[in-house]
C-alpha positions in Angstrom: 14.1 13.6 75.9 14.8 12.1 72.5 17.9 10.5 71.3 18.1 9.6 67.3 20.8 7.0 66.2 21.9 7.2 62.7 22.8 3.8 61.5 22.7 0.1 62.7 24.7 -2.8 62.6 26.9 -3.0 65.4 28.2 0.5 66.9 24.1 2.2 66.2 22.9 -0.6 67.8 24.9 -1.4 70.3 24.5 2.4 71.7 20.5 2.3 71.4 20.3 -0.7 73.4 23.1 0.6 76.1 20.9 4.3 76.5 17.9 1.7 77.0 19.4 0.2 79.8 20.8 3.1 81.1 17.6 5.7 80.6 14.4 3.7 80.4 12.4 6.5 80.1 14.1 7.7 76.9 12.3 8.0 73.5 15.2 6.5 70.7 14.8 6.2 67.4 17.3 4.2 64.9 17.3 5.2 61.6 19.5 2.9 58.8 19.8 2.4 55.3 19.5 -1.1 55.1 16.8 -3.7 55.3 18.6 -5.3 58.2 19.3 -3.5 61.3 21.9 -5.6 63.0 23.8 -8.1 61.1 27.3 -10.0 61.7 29.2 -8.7 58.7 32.4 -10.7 59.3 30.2 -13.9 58.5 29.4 -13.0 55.2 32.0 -14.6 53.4 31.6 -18.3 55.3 27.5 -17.1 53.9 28.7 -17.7 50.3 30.3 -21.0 50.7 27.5 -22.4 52.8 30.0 -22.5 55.6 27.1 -20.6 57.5 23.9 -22.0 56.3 21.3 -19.9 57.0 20.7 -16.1 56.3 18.6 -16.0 59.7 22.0 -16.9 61.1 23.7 -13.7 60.5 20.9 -11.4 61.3 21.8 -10.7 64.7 18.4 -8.2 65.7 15.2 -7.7 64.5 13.4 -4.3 64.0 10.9 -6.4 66.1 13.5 -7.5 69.1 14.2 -3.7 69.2 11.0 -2.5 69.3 10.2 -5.1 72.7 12.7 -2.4 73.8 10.5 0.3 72.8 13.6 1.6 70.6 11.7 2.2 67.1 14.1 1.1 64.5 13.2 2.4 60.7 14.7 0.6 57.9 14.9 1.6 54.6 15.5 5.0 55.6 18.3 7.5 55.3 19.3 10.6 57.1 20.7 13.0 54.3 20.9 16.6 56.4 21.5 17.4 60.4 20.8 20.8 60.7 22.8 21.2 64.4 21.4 24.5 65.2 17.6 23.6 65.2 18.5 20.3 66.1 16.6 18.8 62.5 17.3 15.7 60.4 16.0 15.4 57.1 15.3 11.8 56.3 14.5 9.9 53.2 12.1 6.9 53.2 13.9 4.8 50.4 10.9 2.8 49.7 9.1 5.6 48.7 11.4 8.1 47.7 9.5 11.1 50.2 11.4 12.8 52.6 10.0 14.2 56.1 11.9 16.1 59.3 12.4 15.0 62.3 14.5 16.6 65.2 16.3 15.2 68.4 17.9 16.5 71.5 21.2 14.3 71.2 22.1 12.1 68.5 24.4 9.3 67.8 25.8 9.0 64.5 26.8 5.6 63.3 27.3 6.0 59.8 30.1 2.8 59.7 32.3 2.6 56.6 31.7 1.9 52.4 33.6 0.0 50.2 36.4 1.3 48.2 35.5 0.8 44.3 38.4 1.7 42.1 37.7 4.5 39.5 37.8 2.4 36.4 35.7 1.2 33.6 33.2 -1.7 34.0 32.6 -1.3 37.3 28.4 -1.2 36.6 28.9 -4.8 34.8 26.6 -7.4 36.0 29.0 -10.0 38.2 31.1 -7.2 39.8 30.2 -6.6 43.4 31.0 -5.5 46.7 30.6 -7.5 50.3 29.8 -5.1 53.0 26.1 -5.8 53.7 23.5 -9.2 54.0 22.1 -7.8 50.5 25.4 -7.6 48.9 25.7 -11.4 50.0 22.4 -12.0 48.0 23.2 -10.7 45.5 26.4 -12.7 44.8 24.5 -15.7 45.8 21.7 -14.8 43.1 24.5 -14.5 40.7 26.2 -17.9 41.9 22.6 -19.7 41.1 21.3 -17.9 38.1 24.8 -17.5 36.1 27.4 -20.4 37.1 30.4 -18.7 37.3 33.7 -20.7 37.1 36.0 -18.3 37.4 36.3 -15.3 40.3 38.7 -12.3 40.5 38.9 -10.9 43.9 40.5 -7.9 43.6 42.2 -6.9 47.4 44.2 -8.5 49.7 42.4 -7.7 52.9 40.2 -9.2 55.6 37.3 -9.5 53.2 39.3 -10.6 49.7 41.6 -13.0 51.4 38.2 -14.5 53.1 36.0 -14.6 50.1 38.9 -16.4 47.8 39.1 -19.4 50.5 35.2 -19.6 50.0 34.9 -19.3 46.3 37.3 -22.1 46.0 35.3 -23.8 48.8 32.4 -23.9 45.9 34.3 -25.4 43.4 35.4 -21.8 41.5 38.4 -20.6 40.0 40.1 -18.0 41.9 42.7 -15.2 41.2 43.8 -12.9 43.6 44.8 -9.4 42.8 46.7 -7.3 45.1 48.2 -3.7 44.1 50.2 -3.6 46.9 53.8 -6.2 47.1 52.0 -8.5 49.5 48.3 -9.5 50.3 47.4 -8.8 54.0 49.3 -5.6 54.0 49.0 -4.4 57.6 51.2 -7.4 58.6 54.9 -8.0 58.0 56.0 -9.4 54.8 57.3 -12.9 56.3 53.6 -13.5 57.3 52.5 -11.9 53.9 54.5 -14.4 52.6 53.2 -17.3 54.7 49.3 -16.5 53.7 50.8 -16.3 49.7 52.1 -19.5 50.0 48.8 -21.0 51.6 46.8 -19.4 49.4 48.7 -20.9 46.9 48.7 -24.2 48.1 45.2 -24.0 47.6 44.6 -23.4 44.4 44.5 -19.4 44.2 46.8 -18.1 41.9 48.0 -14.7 43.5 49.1 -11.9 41.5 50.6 -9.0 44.2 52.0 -5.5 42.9 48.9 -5.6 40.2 46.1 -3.3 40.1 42.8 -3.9 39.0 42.8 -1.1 35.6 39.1 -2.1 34.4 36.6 -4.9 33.7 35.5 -5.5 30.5 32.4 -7.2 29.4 29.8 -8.3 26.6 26.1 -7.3 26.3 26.1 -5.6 30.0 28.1 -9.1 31.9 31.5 -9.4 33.3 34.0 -11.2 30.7 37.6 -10.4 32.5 39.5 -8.1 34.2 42.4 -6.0 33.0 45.7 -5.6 34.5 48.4 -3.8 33.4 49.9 -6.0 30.6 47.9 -8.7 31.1 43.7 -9.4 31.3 42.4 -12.1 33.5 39.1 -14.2 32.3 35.9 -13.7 34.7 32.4 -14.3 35.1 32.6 -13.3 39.1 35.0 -10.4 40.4 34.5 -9.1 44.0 36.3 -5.7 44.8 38.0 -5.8 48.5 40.2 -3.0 47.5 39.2 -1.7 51.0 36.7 0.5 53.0 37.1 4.3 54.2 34.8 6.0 56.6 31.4 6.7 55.6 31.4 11.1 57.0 29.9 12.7 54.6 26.4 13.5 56.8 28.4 14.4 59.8 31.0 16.4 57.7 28.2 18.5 55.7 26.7 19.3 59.4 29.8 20.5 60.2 31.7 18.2 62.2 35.2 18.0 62.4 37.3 15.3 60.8 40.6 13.8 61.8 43.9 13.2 60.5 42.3 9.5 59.1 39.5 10.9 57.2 37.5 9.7 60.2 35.1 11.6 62.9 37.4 13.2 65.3 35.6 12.8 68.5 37.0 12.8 72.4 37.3 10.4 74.9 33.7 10.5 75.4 32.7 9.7 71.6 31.7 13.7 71.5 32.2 15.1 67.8 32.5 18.9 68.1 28.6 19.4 67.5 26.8 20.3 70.0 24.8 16.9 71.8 26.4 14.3 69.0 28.1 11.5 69.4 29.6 9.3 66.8 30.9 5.5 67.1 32.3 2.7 64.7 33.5 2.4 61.5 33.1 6.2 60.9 35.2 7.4 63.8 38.8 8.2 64.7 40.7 6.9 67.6 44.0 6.6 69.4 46.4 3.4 68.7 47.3 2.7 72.2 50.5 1.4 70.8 51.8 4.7 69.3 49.6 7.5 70.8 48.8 8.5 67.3 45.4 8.5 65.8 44.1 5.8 64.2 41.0 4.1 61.8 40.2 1.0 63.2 37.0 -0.5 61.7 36.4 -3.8 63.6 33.3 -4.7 64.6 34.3 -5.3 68.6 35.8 -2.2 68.3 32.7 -1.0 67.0 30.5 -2.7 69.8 32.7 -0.8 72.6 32.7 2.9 71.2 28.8 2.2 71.0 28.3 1.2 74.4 30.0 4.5 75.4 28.5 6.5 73.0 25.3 5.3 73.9 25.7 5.3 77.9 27.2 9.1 77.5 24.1 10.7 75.3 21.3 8.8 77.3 22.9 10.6 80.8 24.3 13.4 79.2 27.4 13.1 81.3 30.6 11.8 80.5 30.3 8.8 82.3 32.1 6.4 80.4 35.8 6.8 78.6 36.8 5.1 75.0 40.5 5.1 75.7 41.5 4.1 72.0 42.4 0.4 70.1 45.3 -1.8 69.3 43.2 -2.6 66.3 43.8 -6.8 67.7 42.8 -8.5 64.4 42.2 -12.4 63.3 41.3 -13.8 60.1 42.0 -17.4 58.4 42.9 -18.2 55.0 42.2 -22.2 54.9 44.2 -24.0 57.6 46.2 -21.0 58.2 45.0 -19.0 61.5 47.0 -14.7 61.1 46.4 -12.7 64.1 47.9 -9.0 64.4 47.9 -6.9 67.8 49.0 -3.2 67.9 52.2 -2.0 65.2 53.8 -4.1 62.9 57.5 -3.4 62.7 57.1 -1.3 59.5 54.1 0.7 61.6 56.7 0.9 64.2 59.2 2.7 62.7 56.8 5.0 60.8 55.8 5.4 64.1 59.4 6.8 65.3 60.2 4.1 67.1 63.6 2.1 67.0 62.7 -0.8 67.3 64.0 -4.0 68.1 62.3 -7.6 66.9 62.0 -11.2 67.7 60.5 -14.3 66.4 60.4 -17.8 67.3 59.2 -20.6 65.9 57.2 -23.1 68.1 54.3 -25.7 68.3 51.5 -25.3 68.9 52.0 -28.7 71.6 54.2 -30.2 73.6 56.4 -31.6 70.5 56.0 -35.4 71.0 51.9 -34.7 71.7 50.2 -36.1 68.6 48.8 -33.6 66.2 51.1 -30.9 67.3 51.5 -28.1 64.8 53.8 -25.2 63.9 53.3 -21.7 65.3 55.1 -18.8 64.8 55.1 -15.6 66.7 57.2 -12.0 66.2 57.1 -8.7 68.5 58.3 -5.9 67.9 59.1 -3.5 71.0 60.9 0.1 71.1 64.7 -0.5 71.8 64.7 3.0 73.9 62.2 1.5 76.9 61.6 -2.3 76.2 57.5 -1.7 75.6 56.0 -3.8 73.7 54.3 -2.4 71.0 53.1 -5.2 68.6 52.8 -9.2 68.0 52.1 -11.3 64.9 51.4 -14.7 65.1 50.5 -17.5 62.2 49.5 -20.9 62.9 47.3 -22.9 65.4 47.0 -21.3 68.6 47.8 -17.6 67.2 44.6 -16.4 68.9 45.4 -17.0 71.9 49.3 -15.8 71.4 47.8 -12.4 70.5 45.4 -12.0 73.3 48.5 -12.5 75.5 50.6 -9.9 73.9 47.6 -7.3 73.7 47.0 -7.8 77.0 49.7 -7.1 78.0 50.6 -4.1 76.0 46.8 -2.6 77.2 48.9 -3.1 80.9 51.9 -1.2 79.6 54.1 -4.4 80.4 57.5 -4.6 79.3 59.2 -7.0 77.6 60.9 -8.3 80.8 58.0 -8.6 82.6 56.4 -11.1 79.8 59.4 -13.7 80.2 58.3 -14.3 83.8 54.4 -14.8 83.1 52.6 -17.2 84.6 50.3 -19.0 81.7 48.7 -22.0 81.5 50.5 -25.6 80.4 50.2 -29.1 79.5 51.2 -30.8 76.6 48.3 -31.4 74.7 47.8 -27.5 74.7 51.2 -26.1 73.8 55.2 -26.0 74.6 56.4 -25.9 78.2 57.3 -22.5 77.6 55.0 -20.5 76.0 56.0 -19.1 72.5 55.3 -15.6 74.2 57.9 -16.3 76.8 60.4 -17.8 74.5 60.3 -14.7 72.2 60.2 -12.1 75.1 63.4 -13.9 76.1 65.3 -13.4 73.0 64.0 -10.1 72.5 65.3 -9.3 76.3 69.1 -10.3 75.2 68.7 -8.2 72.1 67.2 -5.1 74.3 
């Protein structure tokens, strides 16, 4: 029995090691693009300042690691055609430019997500990248070394821009931030928009939000500046973070269907609607727990679970193991400033359907005469008809573990009632008598 996985990093491999464990007499092959088969991706910002020192660090597996699993991992190669009726891949050895077949009796495919790039001019110009992958990375750090920048655009308020304009600055750039959208970190609610704004800010990044990125302009081949509407910015660095979209294209061609997100529509199982293929990560669709309505969620734990599935449910061939969908629980930091998210905001709320009714409290992060206490702030939002939760934001020391809390108990379909009588851990030098969670469950309850 052979089972090909198409694509690495953390869903491709994540189901070739679970199918090893669970069918050791399997024959798997891994197929990606890449030179690196399994790399942490969210560290590749912290890689630029140094923060992470190392590029060993972020490489998480070897081709060799793999292969003391007898899983054969190819790199530098690139499935362009599944032909689901003979079971065929044709696959393209990008070192050399020479395709061969090969076939499989199931398949995995793991074809993760690529990075938005605006349709406008200048995009080719040398000092304009993208950060998705460890050779992305070097190449910025090439550019850093070889062409002293001093000034950096980073056009996108997201995960990855908001990331890579705290480490720019860390190296001593220039940074503007450009954000088409009203507020940077969009998926949140605009009070913690506004928080991250005024951190970033604080910090030296001059923010620009409701400003699109219309073109880069350069001299003799190399970034000069970008252009906004009205207005041009001087560069000799720009990074676009204007966002990722699912990467379908081979499973779409093959003839698989695609959901309401632009993403792989697969079941419970990770089945797409080919015939022995499963698909997991970046490239698939799920269910938001919170709303019952499909959802894109490309994190990479996200990405680690649907591959365990995916992987457990082609080696057997049974539908062993469920996926049962995401809150899409998210954390980043910009500076000193922890943002954590955790099922709907109360914009995604109501676009949900939902009326919903909101708290939010302000807290510390101690007891408030502990030294080094700090402010915390947390919001949920939970459907005024029923009293479910159905979301938490939290900014400020300790929002990590705030979150966890309120996605935990949203996973338990807990009510808002029930959260102002939980049991959770104090003493003063690790936060307020009452938890912030409890607090805000508590005003929320009078509201409800």
């Amino acid at each position: 029995m052979r089972l090909v996985v198409v694509g690495g990093v953390a869903a491709g491999t994540k189901a070739a090691s679970r199918a090893r464990r669970v069918a050791p007499e399997l024959e798997i092959t891994l197929y990606q693009e890449e030179p690196e088969v399994s790399i942490s991706e969210c560290g590749l910002p912290y890689f630029l300042s140094g923060t992470v020192s190392g590029r060993e660090r972020l490489v998480a597996r070897t081709p060799e690691e793999f292969a003391r699993m007898d899983i054969e991992v190819r790199t530098r190669h690139r499935v362009e055609r599944i032909d689901p009726a003979s079971k065929g891949l044709l696959v393209r050895d990008l070192r050399s430019g020479e395709t061969f077949e090969d076939s499989y009796d199931r398949l995995i495919v793991a074809t993760g997500a690529r990075a938005v790039v605006p349709p406008v001019e200048g995009t080719e110009l040398e000092g304009v990248f993208t950060l998705r992958f460890l050779t992305d990375a070097d190449r910025i750090l090439r550019h850093l070394k070889e062409r002293s920048p001093e000034r950096a655009v980073v056009v996108g308020g997201g995960y990855i821009g908001l990331e890579a304009s705290e480490n720019f600055r860390k190296i001593g750039l220039e940074v503007t931030l450009v954000q088409s959208a009203e507020h940077v970190a969009p998926t949140h609610d605009p009070e913690f928009s506004e928080m991250v704004e005024r951190e970033l800010a604080k910090n030296g990044v001059e923010v620009n939000t409701g400003s699109a990125a219309e073109g880069f302009y350069g001299e003799a081949g190399r970034l000069r500046g970008v252009r906004l509407a009205g207005r041009c910015l001087d560069a000799d660095l720009a990074l676009v973070g204007a966002g990722i979209e699912p990467e379908v294209t081979l499973a779409q061609e093959a003839g698989a269907k695609i959901g309401r997100t632009g993403a792989i529509r697969v079941d419970r199982h990770m089945k797409t609607s080919l015939p022995d293929v499963w698909a997991a990560g970046d490239c698939v669709e799920t269910t938001n727990l919170a709303s019952g309505l499909p959802a894109w969620v490309p994190l990479g734990d996200t990405a680690n679970q649907m591959g365990r599935v995916a992987g457990t449910n082609a080696a057997t061939g049974r539908d062993e193991l469920e996926f049962p969908g995401a809150l899409a629980t998210g954390i980043f930091r910009v500076f000193e400033l922890p943002v954590a998210k955790t099922g709907l905001s109360e914009r995604e709320a109501r676009q949900a359907g939902f009326a919903t009714v909101c708290a939010t409290v302000e807290s510390t992060s101690r007891a408030a005469y502990y030294p080094g206490t700090k402010k915390v702030t947390l919001k949920l939002v939970a459907d005024g008809d029923g009293g479910t939760l159905l979301g938490a934001q939290a900014a400020g020391e300790g929002a990590d573990r705030l979150v966890d809390v309120c996605a935990t108990a949203i996973w338990g379909r807990l009510g808002v009632a029930d959260l102002v009588n939980l049991d959770l851990a104090y003493a003063p030098p690790f936060g307020p008598a009452l938890s912030p969670v409890i607090q805000a469950a508590s005003v929320l309850s009078g509201r409800l």
